[in-house]
MIDO-933799 format. One line per 4 residues: number of its first residue (from 1); their letters; for each residue x negated, y negated, z of C-alpha. Coordinates in steps of 0.2 Angstrom, whole numbers, plus 2048, in hexadecimal, padded with zeros to 3 digits. Layout:
MIDO-933799
NUM = a = X,Y,Z  ...
This chain:
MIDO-933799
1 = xxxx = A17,6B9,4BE  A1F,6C6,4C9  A18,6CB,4DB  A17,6DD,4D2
5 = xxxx = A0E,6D9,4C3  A03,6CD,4CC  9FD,6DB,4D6  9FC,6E8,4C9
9 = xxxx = 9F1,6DB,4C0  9E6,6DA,4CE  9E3,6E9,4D0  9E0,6EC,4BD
13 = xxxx = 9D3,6DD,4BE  9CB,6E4,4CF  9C8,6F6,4C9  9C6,6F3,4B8
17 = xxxx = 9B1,6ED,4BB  9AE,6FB,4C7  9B5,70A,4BE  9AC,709,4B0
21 = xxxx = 999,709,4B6  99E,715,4C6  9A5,722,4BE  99B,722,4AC
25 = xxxx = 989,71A,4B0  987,710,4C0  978,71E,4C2  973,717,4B0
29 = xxxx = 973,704,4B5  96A,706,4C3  95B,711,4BB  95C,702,4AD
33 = xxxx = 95C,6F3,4B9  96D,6EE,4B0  977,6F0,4C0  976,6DE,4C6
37 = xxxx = 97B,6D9,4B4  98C,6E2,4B8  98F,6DA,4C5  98B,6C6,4C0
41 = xxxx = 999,6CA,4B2  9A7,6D3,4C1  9A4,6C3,4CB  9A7,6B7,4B8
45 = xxxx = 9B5,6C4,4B6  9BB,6C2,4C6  9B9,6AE,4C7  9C3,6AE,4B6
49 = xxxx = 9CF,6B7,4BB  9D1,6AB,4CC  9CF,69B,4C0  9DE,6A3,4B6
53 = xxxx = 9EA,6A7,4C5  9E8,693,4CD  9EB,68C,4BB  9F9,696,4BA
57 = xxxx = A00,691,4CB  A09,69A,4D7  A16,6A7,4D4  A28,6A1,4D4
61 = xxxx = A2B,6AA,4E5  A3C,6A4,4E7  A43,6AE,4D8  A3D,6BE,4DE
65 = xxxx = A45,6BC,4EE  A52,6C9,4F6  A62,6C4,4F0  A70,6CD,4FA
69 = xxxx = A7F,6C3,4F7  A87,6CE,4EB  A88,6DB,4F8  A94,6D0,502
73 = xxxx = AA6,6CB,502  AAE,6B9,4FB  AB2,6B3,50B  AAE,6A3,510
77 = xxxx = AA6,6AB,521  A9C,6B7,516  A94,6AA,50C  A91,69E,51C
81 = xxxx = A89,6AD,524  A7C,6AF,514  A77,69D,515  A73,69F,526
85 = xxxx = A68,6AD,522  A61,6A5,513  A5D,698,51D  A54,69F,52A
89 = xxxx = A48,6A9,51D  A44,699,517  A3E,693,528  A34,6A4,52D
93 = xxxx = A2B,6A3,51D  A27,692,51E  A1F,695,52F  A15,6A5,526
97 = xxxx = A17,6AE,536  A0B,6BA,53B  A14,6CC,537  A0B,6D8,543
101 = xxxx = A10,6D0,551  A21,6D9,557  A25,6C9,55E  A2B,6C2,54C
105 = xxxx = A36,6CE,54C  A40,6CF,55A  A41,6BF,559  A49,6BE,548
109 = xxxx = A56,6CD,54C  A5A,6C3,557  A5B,6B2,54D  A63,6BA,53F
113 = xxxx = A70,6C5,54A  A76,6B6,554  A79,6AA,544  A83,6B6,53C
117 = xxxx = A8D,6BC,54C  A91,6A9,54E  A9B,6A7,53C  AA5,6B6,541
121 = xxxx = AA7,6B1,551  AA8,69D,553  AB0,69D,562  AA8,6A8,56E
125 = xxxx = A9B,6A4,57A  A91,6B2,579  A95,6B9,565  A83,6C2,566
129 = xxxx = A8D,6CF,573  A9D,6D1,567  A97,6E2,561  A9E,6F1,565
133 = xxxx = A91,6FE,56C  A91,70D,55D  A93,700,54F  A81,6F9,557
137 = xxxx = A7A,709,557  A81,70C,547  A74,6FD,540  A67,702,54A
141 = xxxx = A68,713,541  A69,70C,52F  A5A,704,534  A51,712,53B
145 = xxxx = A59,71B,52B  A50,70E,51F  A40,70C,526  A3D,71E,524
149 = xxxx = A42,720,513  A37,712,511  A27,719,517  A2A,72A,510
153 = xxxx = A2C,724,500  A1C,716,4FE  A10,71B,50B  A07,729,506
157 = xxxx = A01,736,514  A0D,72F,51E  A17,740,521  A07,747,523
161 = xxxx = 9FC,73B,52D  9FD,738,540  9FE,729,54B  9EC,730,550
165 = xxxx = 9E7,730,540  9EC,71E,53C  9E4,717,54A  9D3,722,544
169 = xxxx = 9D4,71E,534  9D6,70B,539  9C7,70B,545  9BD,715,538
173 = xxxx = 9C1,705,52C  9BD,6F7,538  9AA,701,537  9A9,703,526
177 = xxxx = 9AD,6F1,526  99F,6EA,533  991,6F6,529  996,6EE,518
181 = xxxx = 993,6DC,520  981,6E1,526  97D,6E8,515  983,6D8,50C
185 = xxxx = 977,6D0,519  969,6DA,515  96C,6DA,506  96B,6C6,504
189 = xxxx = 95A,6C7,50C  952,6D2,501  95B,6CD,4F0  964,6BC,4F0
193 = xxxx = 969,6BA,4DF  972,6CB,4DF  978,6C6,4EF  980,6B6,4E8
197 = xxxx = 986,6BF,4DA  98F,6CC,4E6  997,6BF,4F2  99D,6B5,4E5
201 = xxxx = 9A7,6C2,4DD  9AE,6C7,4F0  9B6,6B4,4F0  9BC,6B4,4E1
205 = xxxx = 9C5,6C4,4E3  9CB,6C1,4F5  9D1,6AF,4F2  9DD,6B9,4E6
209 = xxxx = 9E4,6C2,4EF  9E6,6B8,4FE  9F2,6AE,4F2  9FB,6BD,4ED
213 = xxxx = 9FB,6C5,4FD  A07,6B4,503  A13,6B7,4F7  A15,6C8,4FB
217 = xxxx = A16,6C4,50E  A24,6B6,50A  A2C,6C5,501  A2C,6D0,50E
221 = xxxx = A32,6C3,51B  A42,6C0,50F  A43,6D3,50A  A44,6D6,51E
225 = xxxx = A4F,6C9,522  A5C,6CB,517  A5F,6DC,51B  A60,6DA,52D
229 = xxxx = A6D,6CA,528  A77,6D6,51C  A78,6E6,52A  A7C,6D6,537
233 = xxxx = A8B,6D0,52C  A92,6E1,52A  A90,6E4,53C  A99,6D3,541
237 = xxxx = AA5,6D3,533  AAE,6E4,538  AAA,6EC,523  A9F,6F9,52D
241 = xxxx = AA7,70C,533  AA1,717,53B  AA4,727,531  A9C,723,51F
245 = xxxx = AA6,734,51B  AB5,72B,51B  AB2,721,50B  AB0,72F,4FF
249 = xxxx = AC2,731,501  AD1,72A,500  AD9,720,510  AEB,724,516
253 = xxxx = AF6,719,50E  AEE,71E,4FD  AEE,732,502  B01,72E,505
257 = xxxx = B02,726,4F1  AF7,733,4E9  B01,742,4F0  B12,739,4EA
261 = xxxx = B0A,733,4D8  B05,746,4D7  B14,74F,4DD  B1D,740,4D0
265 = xxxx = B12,745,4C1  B15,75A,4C5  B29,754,4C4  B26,74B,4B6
269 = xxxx = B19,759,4AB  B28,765,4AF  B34,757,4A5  B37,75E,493
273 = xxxx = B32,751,485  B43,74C,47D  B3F,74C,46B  B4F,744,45F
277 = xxxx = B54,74A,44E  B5C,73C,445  B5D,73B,430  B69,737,424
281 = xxxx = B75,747,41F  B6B,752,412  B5A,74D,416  B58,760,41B
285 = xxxx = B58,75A,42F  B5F,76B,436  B52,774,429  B42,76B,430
289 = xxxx = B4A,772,442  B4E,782,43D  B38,77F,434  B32,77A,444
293 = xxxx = B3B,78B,44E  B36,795,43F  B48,79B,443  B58,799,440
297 = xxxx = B5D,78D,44D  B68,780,443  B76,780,436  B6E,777,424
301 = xxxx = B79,769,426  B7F,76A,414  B8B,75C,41C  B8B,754,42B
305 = xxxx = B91,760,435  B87,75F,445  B94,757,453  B8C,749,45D
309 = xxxx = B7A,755,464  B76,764,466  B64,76A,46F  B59,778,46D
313 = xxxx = B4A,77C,478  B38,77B,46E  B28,785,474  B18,785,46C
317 = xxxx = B04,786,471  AFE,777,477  B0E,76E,47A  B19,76E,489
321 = xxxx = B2B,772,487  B36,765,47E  B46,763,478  B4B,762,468
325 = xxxx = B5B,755,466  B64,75A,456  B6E,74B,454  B7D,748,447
329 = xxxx = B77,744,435  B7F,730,435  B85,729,425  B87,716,41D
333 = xxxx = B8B,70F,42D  B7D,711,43B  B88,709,446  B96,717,447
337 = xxxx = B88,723,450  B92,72F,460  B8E,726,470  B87,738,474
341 = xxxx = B79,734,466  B75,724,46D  B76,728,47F  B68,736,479
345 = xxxx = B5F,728,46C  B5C,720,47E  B56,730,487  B48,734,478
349 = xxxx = B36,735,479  B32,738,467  B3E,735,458  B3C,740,44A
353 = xxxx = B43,737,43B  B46,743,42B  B46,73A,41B  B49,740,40B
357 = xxxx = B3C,73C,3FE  B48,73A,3F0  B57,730,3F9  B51,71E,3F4
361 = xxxx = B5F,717,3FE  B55,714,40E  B5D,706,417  B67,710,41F
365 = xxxx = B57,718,428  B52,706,42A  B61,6FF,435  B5E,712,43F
369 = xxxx = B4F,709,445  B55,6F9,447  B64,6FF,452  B57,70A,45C
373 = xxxx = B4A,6FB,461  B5B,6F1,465  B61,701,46E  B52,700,478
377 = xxxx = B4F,6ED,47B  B62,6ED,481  B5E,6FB,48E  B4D,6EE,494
381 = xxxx = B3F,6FC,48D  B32,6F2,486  B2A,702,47F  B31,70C,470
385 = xxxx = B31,720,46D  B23,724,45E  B2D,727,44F  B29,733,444
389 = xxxx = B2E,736,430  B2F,744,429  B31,743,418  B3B,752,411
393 = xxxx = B3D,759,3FF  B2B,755,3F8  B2B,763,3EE  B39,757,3E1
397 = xxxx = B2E,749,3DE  B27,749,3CD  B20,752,3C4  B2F,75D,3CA
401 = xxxx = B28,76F,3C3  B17,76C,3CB  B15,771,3DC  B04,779,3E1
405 = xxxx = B00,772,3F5  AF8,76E,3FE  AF5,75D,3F7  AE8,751,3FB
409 = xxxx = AF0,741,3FE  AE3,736,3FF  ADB,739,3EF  AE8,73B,3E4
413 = xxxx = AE2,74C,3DD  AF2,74E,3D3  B01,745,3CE  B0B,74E,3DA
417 = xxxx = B00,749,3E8  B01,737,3E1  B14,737,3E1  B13,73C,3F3
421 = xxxx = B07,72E,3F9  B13,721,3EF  B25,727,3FA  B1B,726,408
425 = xxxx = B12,714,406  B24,710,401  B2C,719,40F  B20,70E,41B
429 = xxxx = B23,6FE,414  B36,700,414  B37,707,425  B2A,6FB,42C
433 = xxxx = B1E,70A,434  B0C,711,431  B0A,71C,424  B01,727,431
437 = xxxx = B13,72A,439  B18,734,429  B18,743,425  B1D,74B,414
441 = xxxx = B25,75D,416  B2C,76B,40B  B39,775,415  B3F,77E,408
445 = xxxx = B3F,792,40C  B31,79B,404  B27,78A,402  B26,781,413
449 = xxxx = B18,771,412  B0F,76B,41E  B19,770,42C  B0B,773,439
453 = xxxx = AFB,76B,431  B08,75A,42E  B19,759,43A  B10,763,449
457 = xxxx = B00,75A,447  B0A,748,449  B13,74D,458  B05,754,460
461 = xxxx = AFC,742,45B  B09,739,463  B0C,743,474  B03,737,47D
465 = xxxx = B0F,72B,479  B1D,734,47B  B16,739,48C  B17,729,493
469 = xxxx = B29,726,48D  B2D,736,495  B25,72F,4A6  B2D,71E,4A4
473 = xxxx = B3D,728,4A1  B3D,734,4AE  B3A,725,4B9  B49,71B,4B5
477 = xxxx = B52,72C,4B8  B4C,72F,4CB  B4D,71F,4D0  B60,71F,4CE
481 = xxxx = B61,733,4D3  B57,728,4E5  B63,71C,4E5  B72,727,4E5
485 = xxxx = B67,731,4F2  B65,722,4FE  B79,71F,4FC  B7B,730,4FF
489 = xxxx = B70,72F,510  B78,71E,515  B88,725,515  B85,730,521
493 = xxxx = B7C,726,52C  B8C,71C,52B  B98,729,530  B8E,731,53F
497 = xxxx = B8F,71C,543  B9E,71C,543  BA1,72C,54B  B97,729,55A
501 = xxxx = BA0,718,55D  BB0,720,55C  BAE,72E,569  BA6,720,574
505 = xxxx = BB6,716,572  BBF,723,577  BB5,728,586  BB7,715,58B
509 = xxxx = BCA,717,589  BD0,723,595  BE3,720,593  BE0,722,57F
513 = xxxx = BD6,733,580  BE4,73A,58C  BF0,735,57E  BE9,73C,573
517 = x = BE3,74D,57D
């Protein structure tokens, strides 16, 4: 049983006999001679109660011990340092010392200060003394600190009462005290049944509590010595400062990394995403770009017309500036693609892959992707670009006369809404990609599909993912732009070297300089 609940239960026991009659008819015993009744069953209670608590033993004392070693470091010095103070807690509470003498406790400071100097300091003579001055004084008001929160906190009065007061209060007690003891012996004169009654129920209550009261002295010689250890190995193990201001912020070195990590991630939020537009010719690729502006920006590549890239700048709500990459439509042969294209493949942070819903002919689209994940192992980038699908011309699935969006495509509400879901599940199993990364679209004039709710919507799903490509790009991209900075810087220390070494030749050679004056 805890030292808590033991005492709680005590108190419970003790109070529970006396509430009753004294504040509900203690007047009403006494008229009915029932008073000395009460208290033969208190003193049975009481007894029980005692019987009980020795059957049960003592509390498990050493469980509900201060445990501070979680507060400390791994060292090997630390941990010696604890078992040091663990045990000298052991010893003081064996030798139950009397705690209102101040000698116990100078004397344990002491104890406890001089053990744990000694680990840190094995080889001094005097490692007592191997504290600098504030960082005692720093202790000592910790302490000071402590012990005030601690009486403000669980002694009550004890903002309001004076040292006068006390020392009243404790001599008015000591009266109270005697008087009580000559009434008892009165009392045994006149009445000695009641009086037996009464005394047994005071020893049966005080043997009690004596047995409780050790276990919370034992307690509180632990509780005390373990925080004067704890304070003593900060103090002799150098974790303590000064200035407890300090730790809520950052130290130098980490102010220094903070400022460059921040005025890296303002360079890099300033970086456009680079988005690519790849597809097969006539898969209405420079329609979805021209969908996207809501303007003319592309030619319709009837053919594929488009040489090697070309870029336009895209601006909208909620997303920073990117780059569109209008890349060439490629044909059979996903090999043949302009260097440009795959220099730019290399440089992307999201690819947006238009497919047509009614080409069946997707292997094409397939080896695209292949060549872009070798493209990228080759180049040692673990991490790929999201793709995206767009699946274009939607609205010639069958039935071919029905089109009526928007279409649910999770439930099949129609058979053009079915035909939709079947492309895509085949679209996904062909291409080897989530059916989440597709999104069908209509881009013809007049009947645009799913533009914003779909396209938009999946790019905005993936920025986060196409952020950290952009990071890890514009990385690669300043650290050679630092190398050719540090050549650069080099170079000219390398010249002024050389310069200075020449004009001090010269200054050595005097029939050399005159030559040449």
């Amino acid at each position: 049983m805890k030292i808590k609940t033991q005492w709680q239960v005590h108190v419970i026991v003790i109070a529970l006999p006396f509430s009753v009659p004294i504040t509900a008819g203690g007047y009403w015993l006494w008229l009915n001679q029932l008073l000395f009744v009460w208290l033969g069953f208190s003193a049975m209670l009481g007894g029980g109660w005692w019987l009980v608590y020795r059957s049960l033993g003592p509390c498990n004392i050493d469980s509900e011990l201060v445990d501070i070693s979680g507060a400390l470091g791994d060292s090997p010095t630390d941990q010696a340092a604890y078992q040091k103070i663990e045990e000298i807690s052991a010893a003081r509470r064996e030798e139950n010392p009397d705690l209102a003498s101040s000698q116990f406790y100078i004397q344990t400071v002491t104890e406890v200060m001089q053990a744990v100097a000694e680990q840190y300091h094995p080889k001094s003579k005097a490692a007592l003394l191997e504290i600098k001055l504030p960082y005692l004084l720093k202790v000592i008001e910790i302490l000071a600190q402590d012990l005030r929160h601690n009486l403000s906190d669980n002694v009550p009065g004890s903002h309001i009462l004076s040292l006068k007061d006390i020392a009243g209060t404790h001599k008015l007690a000591n009266k109270g005290l005697e008087i009580y003891r000559l009434i008892r012996l009165l009392a045994a004169g006149v009445d000695p049944v009641s009086a037996s009654i009464r005394e047994m129920k005071i020893l049966a209550t005080k043997n009690v509590l004596t047995q409780s009261t050790a276990d919370l002295k034992c307690w509180l010689i632990d509780a005390f010595i373990k925080k004067i250890g704890y304070y003593a190995i900060e103090l002799y193990s150098g974790n303590m400062i000064l200035d407890e201001r300090l730790l809520a912020s950052p130290t130098r070195s980490s102010k220094k990394e903070i400022e460059e990590i921040q005025r890296r991630e303002a360079v890099v939020a300033n970086e456009p995403f680079r988005i690519m537009v790849m597809g097969q010719a006539n898969t209405g690729k420079s329609s979805l770009i021209n969908a996207l502006f809501g303007e003319m920006k592309a030619e319709t590549d009837v053919l594929p017309t488009t040489e090697g890239v070309a870029s336009y700048l895209f601006q909208r709500s909620g997303l920073q500036t990117a780059m569109i990459i209008d890349s060439e439509g490629y044909g059979a042969d996903a090999s043949n693609l302009p260097k440009k294209v795959s220099d730019e493949i290399i440089r992307s942070d999201m690819i947006l892959l238009v497919v047509s819903a009614t080409n069946a002919a997707r292997d094409i689209d397939k080896k695209i992707l292949q060549m872009i994940k070798q493209q990228f192992s080759v180049e040692g980038k673990a991490n790929l670009p999201p793709i995206i699908v767009a699946l274009t011309h939607v609205d010639q699935l069958r039935p071919f006369r029905e089109w009526s969006p928007p279409y649910n495509l999770n439930d099949y509400s129609s058979a053009k809404a079915q035909s939709i879901r079947m492309v895509m599940e085949s679209v996904a199993l062909d291409l080897a990609i989530s059916i989440d990364q597709i999104a069908p679209v209509n881009l013809k004039r007049g009947f645009e599909y799913n533009i914003e709710e779909g396209l938009i919507a999946a790019i905005f799903q993936h920025l986060d993912q196409a952020g950290r490509m952009r990071y890890l790009r514009c990385l690669n991209e300043y650290r050679k732009e630092d190398q050719w900075h540090m050549l650069w810087k080099q170079s000219q220390k390398a010249g002024q070297f050389i310069a200075t070494k020449g004009f001090e030749i010269l200054e050595a050679a005097p029939k050399i300089k005159s030559a040449l004056m």
